[in-house]
N, C-alpha and C positions, 0 to 999 in steps of 0.2 A: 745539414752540415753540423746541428748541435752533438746530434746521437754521433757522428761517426767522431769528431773531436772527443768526447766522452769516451766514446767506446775504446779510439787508443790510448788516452791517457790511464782507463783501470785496467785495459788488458796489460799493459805494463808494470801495473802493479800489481795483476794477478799470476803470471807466469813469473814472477819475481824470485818466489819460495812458497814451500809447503804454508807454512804462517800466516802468506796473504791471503793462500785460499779458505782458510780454515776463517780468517777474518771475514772473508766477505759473503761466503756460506752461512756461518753463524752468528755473527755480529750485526752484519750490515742490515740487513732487514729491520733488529730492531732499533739501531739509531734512527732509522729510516722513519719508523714507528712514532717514535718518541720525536721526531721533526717534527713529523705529521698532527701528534696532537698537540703540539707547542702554538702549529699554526691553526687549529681550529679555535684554542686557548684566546688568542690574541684577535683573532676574528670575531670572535663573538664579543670579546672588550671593545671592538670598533663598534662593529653593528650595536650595539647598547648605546655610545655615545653618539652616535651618525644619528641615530634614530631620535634618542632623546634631546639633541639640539637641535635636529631637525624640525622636529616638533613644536619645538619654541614658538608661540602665537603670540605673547603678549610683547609688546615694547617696550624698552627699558624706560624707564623716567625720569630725562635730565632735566633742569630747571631750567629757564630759559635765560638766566644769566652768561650759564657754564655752558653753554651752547657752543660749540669751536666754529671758526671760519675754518672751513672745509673748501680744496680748490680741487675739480675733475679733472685730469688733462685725458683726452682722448687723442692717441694718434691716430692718426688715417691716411691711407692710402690706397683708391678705386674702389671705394665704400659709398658710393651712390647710390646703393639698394639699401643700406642698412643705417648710414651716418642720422641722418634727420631721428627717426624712430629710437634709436638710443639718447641723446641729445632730449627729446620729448619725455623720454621715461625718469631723466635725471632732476626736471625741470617738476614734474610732475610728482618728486619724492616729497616725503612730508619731512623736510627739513625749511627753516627758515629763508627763504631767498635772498633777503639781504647778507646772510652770510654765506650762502651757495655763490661760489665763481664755477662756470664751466670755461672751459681753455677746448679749441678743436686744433691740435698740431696737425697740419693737414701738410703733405709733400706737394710739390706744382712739378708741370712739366718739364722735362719731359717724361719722368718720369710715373709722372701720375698721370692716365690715359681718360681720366673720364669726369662729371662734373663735381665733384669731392672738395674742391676751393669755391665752386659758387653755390653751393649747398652751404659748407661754412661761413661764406658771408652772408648770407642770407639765412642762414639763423641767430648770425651775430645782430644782426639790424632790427631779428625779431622781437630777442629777447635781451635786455640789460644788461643782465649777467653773465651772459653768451660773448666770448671772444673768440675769434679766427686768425689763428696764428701760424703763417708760413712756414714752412721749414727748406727756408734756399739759401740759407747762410753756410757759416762751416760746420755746422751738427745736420746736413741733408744730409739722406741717402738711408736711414735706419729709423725704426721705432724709438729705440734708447735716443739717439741723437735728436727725433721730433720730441721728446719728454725733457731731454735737457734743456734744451733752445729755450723752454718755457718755465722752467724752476725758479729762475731769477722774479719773472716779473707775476710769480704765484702769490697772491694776494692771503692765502691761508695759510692756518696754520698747522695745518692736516692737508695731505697731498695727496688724493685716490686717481687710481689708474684703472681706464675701461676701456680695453677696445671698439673698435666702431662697429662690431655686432652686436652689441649686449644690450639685455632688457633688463632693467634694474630693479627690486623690488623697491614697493615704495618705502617699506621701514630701514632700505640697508642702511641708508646714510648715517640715519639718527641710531642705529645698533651699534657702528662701527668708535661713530663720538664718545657714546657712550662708555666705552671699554676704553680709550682716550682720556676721558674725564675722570674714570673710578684707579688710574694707573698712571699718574704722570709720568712713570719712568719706562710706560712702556712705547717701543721704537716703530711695529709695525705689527696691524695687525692683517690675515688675511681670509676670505671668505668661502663660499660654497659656490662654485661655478654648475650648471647645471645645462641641459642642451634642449635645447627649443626646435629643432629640425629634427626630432624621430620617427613623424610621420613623411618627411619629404620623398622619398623613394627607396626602391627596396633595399640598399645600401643601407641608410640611415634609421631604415626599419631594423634590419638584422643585428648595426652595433651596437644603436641605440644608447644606455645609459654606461655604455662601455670607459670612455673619458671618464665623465662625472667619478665612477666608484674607482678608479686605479688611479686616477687625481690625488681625491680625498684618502685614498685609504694610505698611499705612497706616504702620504706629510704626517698622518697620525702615527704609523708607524717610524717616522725619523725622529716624530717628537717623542714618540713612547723608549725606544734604544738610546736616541745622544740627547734629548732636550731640547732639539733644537728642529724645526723643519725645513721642506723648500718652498719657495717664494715660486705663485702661477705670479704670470704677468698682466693678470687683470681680476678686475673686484679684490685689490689690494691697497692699502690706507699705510702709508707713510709720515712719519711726523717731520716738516719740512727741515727744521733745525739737522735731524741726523742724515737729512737725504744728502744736505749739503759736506755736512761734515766728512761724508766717505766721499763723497766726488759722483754722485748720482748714478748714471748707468753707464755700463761701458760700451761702446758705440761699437766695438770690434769683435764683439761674442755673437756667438749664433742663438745661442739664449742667455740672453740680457737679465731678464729673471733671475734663472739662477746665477748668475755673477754678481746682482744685488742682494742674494739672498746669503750668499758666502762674504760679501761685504761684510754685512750686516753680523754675522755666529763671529769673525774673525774680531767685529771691534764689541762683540760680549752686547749688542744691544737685545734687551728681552723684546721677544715676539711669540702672538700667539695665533689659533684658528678657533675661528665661531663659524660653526655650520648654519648659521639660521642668518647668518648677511647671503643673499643669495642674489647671483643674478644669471641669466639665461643667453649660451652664446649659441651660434651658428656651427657644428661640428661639421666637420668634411663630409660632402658627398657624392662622392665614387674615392675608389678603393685607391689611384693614382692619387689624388691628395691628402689621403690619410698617412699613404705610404709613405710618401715625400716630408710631411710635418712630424712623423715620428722619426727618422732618419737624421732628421733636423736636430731634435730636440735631443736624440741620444747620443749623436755627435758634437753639440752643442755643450752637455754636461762632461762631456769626456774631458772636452778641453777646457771647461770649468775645477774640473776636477786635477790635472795637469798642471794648472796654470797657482793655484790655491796649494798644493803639495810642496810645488819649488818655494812656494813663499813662506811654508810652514817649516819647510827642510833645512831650508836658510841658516839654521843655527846649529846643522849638523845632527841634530838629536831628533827623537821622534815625538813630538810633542801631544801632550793630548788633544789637539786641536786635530793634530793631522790623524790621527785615529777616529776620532770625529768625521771627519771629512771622509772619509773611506770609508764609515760605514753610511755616512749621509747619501753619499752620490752612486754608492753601490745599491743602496734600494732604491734611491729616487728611480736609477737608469735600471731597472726590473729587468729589459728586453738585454741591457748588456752583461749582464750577470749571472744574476738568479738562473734566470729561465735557460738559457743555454748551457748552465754547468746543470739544471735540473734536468733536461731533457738528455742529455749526454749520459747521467746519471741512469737514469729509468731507462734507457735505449741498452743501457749495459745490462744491467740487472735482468731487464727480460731476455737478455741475449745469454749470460750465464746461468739460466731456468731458475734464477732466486727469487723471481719475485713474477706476477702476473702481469698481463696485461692491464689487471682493474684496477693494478695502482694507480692509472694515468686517469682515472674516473675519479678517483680518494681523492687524488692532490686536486686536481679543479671542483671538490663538494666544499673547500671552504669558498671558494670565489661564487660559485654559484649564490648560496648563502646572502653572501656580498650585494649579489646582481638584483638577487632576487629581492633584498628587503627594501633597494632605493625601488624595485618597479611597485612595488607595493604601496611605500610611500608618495609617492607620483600617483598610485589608482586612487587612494585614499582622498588626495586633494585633487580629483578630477582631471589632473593630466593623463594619467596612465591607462593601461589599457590589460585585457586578460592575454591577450598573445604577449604585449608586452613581457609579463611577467616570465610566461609558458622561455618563452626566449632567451631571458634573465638566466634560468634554470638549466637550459639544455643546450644554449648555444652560445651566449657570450662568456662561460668561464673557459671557451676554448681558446681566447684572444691570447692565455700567456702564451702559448705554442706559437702563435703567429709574431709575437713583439721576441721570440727568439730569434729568428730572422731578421728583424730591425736591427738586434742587435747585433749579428756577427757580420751584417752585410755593411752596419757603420763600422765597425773593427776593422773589417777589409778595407773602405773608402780610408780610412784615417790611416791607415797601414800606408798604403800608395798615394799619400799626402793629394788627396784628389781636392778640386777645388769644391768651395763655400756654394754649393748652388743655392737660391732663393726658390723655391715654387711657391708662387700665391695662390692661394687658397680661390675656388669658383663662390659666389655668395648666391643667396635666391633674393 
């Protein structure tokens, strides 16, 4: 659907005039060029800092004065295979435990189906710092809403968010204070998510560290253009004071993230990314749940992006916030963009004999690049694997092809105001 949208919007500008053709015969190619090495340019700027933070071994050294009371809230819901083992990993960090609060915002029936509330109390009663906190009041029914319910009675002064799959590194805690400590004025910082199911089956084999690097790479490119990035919605550190001041999360988005993260650019709070706080989640496995949580997430930022425009248009002028926001949500949402005006593009070009089939090889050798250096770094610290990499190189920079379709198939659903469907994710 991308190439044929593409293809009528330049045939219309080719049959235009003699002008246009002469433009797109002799011209186009080399913008096309000159793109191309802009993004090898900028890729290679990532892959230098991915790598070099990533690398990061040592831990920073706060004094144990300036040590902040730090509060986890973990939502959950039908996280019985995964709640306990995260909870363990946070308990298990090398930060202080008298200043460590864990908070488990857990939903109750009916619409939580399985043991998720006596697992939470039952680690409450384990551990001191472990609290188990219901979410049946009037913030049920969402993630944002089990994270608000618990803000108030968040005993820190730092607020980190982990969903109920994640395996935490033991230094993140004490990285995340760290950059707290050395930056009072800074609002949020957010970390390196990474995925721990890439041996689970051949699914997970194939997409592997696919997430992980169009995550990381989406936020460093929005801070490297506007200065500003998007907000994942977990292994992210909030200072509790600003959480309140914007009004926390919005309980009505389909991603809550980034509606905290547009919060957050619109009241001017600085935020940054440290790739070396790391923790490790559960990615989709089979191709129905991947589908479904990308669809989500890109119809999600649309109406992020929608809802953030009227509020910046509000004074009639285009503000630089709102030109910000368009270019922010325009790369975050890669599959609604980029990739289907790129493919539309390339679909043309090879159709009008300007340009080869091997262009579509050129444009996925920066992502390869990309794939290839996290599998590497993964082999290096004993995660990764030689096919891993093999994969990295020749099969996952096909994914933006595939997040073309997310995107035009959300464009379509949002077009015919189709309902908010939820799929939960299967866990192992």
């Amino acid at each position: 659907m991308g190439v044929a949208i593409g293809s009528l919007v330049y045939s219309a500008i080719f049959v235009a005039s003699w002008v246009n053709q002469v433009l797109i015969a002799q011209w186009m190619p080399y913008a096309l060029y000159i793109l191309l090495l802009a993004i090898i340019l900028i890729t290679a700027a990532f892959t230098y800092v991915f790598i070099r933070q990533g690398r990061a071994t040592e831990t920073p050294s706060v004094p144990e004065s300036r040590i902040l009371p730090i509060t986890i809230i973990i939502p959950a819901l039908n996280e019985e295979s995964t709640l306990e083992q995260c909870v363990e990993s946070l308990i298990g960090s090398r930060y202080p435990q008298d200043l460590l609060e864990v908070i488990i915002a857990h939903e109750v029936a009916p619409r939580c189906r399985d043991s998720t509330p006596a697992i939470a109390k039952r680690l409450a009663e384990k551990y001191c710092n472990v609290k188990a906190v219901p979410n049946d009041g009037e913030h049920s029914g969402s993630k944002a809403g089990s994270i608000n319910n618990c803000i108030e009675m968040a005993s820190g002064e730092i607020i980190g968010i982990y969903d109920a799959d994640h395996v935490v590194e033991k230094d993140a805690l004490i990285r995340a204070c760290a950059h707290f400590v050395s930056s009072p004025e800074l609002a949020c910082i957010g970390g390196k998510v990474m995925v721990r199911n890439m041996d689970y089956n051949f699914f997970t084999t194939l997409v592997g560290n696919e997430y992980t690097v169009i995550n990381n790479f989406s936020r460093f490119l929005s801070e490297l253009i506007t200065g500003t990035h998007l907000i994942y919605g977990s292994n992210v550190f909030i200072r509790k004071g600003a959480l309140v001041r914007i009004g926390g999360f919005d309980e009505s988005s389909l991603t809550e993230d980034c509606d905290l993260g547009m919060k957050l650019i619109y009241g001017n709070y600085p935020m940054k990314i440290d790739y070396s706080i790391r923790s490790y989640e559960q990615s989709a496995i089979n191709f129905r749940d991947w589908w479904h949580q990308r669809v989500r997430w890109t119809r999600g930022s649309m109406g992020v992006l929608k809802k953030y425009m009227r509020i910046y248009s509000a004074d009639t002028r285009m503000s630089r916030k709102s030109i910000e926001t368009i270019l922010l949500y325009s790369l975050g949402t890669g599959g609604l963009l980029f990739s289907v005006i790129l493919i539309g593009f390339m679909g043309f070009m090879m159709y009008m004999n300007v340009i080869t089939p091997l262009i579509l090889f050129i444009c996925c050798a920066p992502l390869a690049v990309l794939f290839a250096s996290e599998s590497m770094n993964e082999y290096k610290e004993g995660r990764g694997s030689i096919l891993d990499t093999i994969l990295s190189i020749l099969v996952r920079p096909w994914v933006i092809y595939a997040y073309s379709l997310v995107g035009v198939y959300a464009v379509v659903l949002d077009i015919l105001s189709s309902d908010h469907v939820w799929h939960e994710n299967r866990r192992i």
